[in-house]
N, C-alpha and C positions, 0 to 999 in steps of 0.2 A: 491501422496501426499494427494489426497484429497478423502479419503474413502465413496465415496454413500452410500454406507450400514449402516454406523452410522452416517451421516452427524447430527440428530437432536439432537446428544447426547455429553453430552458433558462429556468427560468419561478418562479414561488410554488410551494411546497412544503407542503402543509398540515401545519401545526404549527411552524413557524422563520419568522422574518424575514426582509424579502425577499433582503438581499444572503447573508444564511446559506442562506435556497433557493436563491439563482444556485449558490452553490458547491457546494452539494449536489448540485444538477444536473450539474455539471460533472464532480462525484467519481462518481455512478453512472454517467455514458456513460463514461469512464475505463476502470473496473469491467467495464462491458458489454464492451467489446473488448479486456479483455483475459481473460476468460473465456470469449469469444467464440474467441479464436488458441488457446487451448487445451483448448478442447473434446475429448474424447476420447485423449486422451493416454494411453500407456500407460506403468509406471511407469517399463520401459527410457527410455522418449524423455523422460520429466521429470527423470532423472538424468543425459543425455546431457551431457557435454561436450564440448566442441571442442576444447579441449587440455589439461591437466592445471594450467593459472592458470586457466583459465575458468569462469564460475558455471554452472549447471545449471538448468533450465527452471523446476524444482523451487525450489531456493535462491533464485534471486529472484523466486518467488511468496512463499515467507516473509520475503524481503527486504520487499518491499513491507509483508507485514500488522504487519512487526517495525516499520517508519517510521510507519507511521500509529497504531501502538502508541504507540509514543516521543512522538511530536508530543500523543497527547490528553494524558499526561504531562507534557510539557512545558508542554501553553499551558492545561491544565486544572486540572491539580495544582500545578502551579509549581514541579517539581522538575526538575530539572537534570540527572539522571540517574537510571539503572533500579537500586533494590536490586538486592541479590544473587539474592534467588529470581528476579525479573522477568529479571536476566544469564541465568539457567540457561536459561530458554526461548527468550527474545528475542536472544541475544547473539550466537550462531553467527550469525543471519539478519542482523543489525544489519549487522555487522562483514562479514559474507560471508568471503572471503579464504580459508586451510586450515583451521581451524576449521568453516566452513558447509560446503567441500567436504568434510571429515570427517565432520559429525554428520549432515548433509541430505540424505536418500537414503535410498532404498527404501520410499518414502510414496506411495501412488497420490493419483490428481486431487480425489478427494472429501476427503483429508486437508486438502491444501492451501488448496482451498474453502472446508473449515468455519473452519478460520483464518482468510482474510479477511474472511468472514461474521460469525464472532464479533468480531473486531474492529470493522469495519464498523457494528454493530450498536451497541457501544458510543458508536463517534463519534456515530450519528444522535443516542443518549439526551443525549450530552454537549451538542449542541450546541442539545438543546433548552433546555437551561439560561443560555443565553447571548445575547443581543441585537445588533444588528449594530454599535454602539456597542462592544462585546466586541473585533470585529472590527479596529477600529481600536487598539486599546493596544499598544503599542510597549513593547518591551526592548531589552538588547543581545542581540546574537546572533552570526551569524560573522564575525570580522576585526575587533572592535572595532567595526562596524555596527551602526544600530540598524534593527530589520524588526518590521513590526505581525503581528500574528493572520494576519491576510490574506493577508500573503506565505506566512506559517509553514504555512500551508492550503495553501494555492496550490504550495507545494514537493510537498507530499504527492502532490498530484495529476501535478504534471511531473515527478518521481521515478517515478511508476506508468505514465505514457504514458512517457519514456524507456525504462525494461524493457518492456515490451509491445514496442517495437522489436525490444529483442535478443532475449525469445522469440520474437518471429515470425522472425527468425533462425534462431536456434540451434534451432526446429522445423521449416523446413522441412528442415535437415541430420540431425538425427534421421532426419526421415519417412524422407527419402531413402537411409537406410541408412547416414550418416556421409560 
């Protein structure tokens, strides 16, 4: 999925359209550093918190794959919300809050990778279904706003570089012993 070779470019993607390869482009360098700040992590530091409201290295790695779960959801099936099976898995991570600090924890780095990856993976399939015409359809969305495909993308991505912030945080205080 994630091409090294043009990771700094943000370019045509063979198989998507051009403005669905720009974005694509832009969701794997994303991806790239933020698997990059977490490289080697052990499952103490991915569970680390900073104070008992704070999320954990870990919980908003599944935060992340539970949003971009949501959004193909949302802008692909046209549902509005997660069943109940899709709550059981995704829900703790969605929400984050005591619930994700209750259930999220004690998952080493390869858990939370295959997570993103399988999701991940699904987005590429989805969006090979869809034209950059896709891109443009507008709904409502938050606050009585209306926002296109594009934006709803585009959150995904600045939601995943946001938290890559506070994991590079919240691990360098791990490394350092708290």
């Amino acid at each position: 999925m994630i091409n090294m070779d043009n990771i700094y470019l943000v370019t045509d993607q063979p198989g998507y359209t051009p403005q669905i390869s720009r974005l694509l482009s832009m969701m794997n360098y994303a991806r790239y550093t933020v698997t990059a700040a977490v490289r080697d992590l052990t499952v103490e530091q991915l569970d680390f918190q900073l104070d008992e409201q704070s999320n954990s290295i870990g919980a908003l790695l599944s935060h992340m794959a539970a949003v971009e779960y949501f959004y193909q959801v949302y802008t692909f099936e046209k549902r509005k919300d997660l069943n109940e099976e899709e709550m059981k898995r995704w829900g703790p991570a969605l929400d984050l809050g005591e619930e994700g600090r209750e259930h999220i924890k004690g998952n080493d780095l390869q858990f939370y990778l295959r997570q993103l990856e399988e999701v991940r993976a699904r987005t590429f399939e989805l969006f090979k279904t869809v034209d950059d015409d896709w891109l443009a359809i507008q709904e409502p969305f938050w606050y009585g706003k209306e926002a296109n495909h594009y934006f709803m993308w585009f959150h995904v991505v600045e939601d995943e570089l946001s938290h890559r912030g506070q994991i590079r945080m919240i691990g360098r205080r791990a490394i350092a012993g708290h």
